[in-house]
C-alpha positions in Angstrom: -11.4 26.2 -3.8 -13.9 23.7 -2.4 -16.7 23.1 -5.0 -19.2 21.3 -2.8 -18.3 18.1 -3.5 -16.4 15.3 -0.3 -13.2 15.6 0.2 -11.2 12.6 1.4 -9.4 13.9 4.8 -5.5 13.6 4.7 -4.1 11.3 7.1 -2.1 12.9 9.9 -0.1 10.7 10.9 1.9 7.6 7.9 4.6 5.1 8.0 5.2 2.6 4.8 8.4 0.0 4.5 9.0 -2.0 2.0 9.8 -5.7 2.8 11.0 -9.0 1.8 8.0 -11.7 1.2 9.6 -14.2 3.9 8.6 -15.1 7.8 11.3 -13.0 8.1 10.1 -10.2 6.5 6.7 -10.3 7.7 7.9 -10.9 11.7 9.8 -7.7 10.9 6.7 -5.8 9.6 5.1 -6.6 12.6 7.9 -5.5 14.9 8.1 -2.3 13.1 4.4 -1.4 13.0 4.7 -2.2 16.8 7.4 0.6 17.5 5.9 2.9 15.3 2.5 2.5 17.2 4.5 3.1 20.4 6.2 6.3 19.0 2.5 7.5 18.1 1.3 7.0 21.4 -1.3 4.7 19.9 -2.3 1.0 21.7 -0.3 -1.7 20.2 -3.5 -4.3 20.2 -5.1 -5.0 18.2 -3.1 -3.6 15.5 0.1 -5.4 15.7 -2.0 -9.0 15.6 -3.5 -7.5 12.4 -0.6 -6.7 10.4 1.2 -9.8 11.9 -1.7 -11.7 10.0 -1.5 -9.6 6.7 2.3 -9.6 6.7 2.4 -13.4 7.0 -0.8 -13.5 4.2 1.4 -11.5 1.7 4.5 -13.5 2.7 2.8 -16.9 2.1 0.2 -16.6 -0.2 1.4 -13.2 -1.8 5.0 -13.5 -2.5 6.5 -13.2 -6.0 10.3 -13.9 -6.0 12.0 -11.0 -6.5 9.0 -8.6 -5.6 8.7 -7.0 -2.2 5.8 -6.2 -0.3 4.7 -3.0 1.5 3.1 -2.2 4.6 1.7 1.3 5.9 -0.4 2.5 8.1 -2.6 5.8 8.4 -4.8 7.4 11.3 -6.7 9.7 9.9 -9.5 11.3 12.7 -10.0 8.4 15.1 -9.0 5.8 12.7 -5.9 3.8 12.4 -5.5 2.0 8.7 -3.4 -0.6 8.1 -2.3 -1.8 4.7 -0.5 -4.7 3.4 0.3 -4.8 -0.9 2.0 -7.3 -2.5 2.0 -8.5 -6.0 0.0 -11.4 -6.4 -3.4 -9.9 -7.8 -4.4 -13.4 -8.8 -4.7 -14.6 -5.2 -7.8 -13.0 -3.3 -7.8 -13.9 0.8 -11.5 -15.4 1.3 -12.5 -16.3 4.5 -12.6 -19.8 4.6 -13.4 -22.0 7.6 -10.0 -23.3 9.2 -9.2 -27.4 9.1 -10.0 -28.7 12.4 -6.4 -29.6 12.8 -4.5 -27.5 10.5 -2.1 -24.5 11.0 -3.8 -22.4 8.8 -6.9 -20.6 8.1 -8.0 -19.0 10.9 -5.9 -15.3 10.0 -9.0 -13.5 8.2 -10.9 -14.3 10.8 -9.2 -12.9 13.3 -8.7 -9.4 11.8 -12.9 -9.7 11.0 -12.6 -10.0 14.6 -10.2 -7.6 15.5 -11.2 -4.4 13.5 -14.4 -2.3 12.2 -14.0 -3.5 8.6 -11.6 -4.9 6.1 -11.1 -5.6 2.4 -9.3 -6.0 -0.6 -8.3 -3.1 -3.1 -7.2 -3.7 -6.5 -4.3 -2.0 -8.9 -2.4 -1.0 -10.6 -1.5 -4.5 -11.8 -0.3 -6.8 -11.0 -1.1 -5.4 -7.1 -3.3 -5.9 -4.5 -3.6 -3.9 -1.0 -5.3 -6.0 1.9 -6.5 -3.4 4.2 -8.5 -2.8 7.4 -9.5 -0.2 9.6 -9.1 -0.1 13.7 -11.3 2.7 15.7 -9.3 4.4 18.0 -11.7 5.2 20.4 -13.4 4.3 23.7 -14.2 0.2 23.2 -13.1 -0.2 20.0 -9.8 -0.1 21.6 -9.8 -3.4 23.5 -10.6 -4.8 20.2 -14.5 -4.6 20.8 -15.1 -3.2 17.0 -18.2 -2.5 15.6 -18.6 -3.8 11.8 -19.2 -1.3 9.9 -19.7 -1.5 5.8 -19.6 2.2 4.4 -18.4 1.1 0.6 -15.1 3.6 1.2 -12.8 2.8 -1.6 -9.4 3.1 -1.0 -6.5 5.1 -3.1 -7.1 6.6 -6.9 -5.6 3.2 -8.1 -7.9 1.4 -7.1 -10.1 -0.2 -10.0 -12.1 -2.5 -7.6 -12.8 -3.0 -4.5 -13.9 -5.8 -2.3 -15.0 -5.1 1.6 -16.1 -7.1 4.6 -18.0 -7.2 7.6 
């Protein structure tokens, strides 16, 4: 019965894994997002450089001992979504300017860069899914995106959300 009202489309293609918050864990989130973008017949970049920055995000600044984090992806129409949760709800990635000489800081930036938008969904507690959305068509796929700032929310357990340019 369809009463009028949007429905959300259902994405046609998924793939989630649960993983251990190490550099071990997130090199292997990127190696399996990689295949799995090969066995779609999708273009690896730039969506393996974005999940390798997630992964590593939830890894360092997400990790809880003894609490895994998940990464999944959807393409739903032209759209490829990545999504990286973990269970630090208490730590919020802002885009910060990197230290001149540091080894960090520069991550967010590059998946602003890299994709049409990004952001932060909350819930339940105590999680948090760091997501962000690749077009799959014409320029977009060299990495070319286009910001774009609808106010989508993500999943029904989402209590708030937080997206950027």
């Amino acid at each position: 019965m369809n009463d009028g009202s949007p429905q959300t489309p259902i994405p046609a293609r998924t793939f989630a894994v649960q993983l251990s918050p190490t550099r071990r864990g997130a090199r292997l989130a990127r190696l399996l997002v990689t295949e799995q973008l090969r066995c779609w017949g999708l273009p690896l970049y730039p969506a393996q450089q974005v999940i390798a920055e997630l992964a590593n995000n939830a890894a360092t600044h997400g990790r809880v001992p003894g609490r895994d984090f998940r990464v999944a992806m959807y393409v739903t129409g032209d759209t490829l979504r990545l999504e990286v949760t973990d269970t630090r709800d208490d730590r919020v990635p802002r885009h910060q300017p990197p230290i001149e000489d540091g080894e960090s800081g520069r991550g967010l930036a590059l998946v602003e860069a890299m994709t049409e938008r990004w952001g932060v969904a909350f819930g339940p507690t105590p999680r948090k899914t760091v997501w962000a959305e690749i077009g799959l068509r014409g320029d977009r796929l060299a990495g070319n995106a286009v910001p774009v700032n609808d106010g989508a929310v993500g999943r029904s357990s989402v209590r708030r959300e937080v997206n950027h340019q």
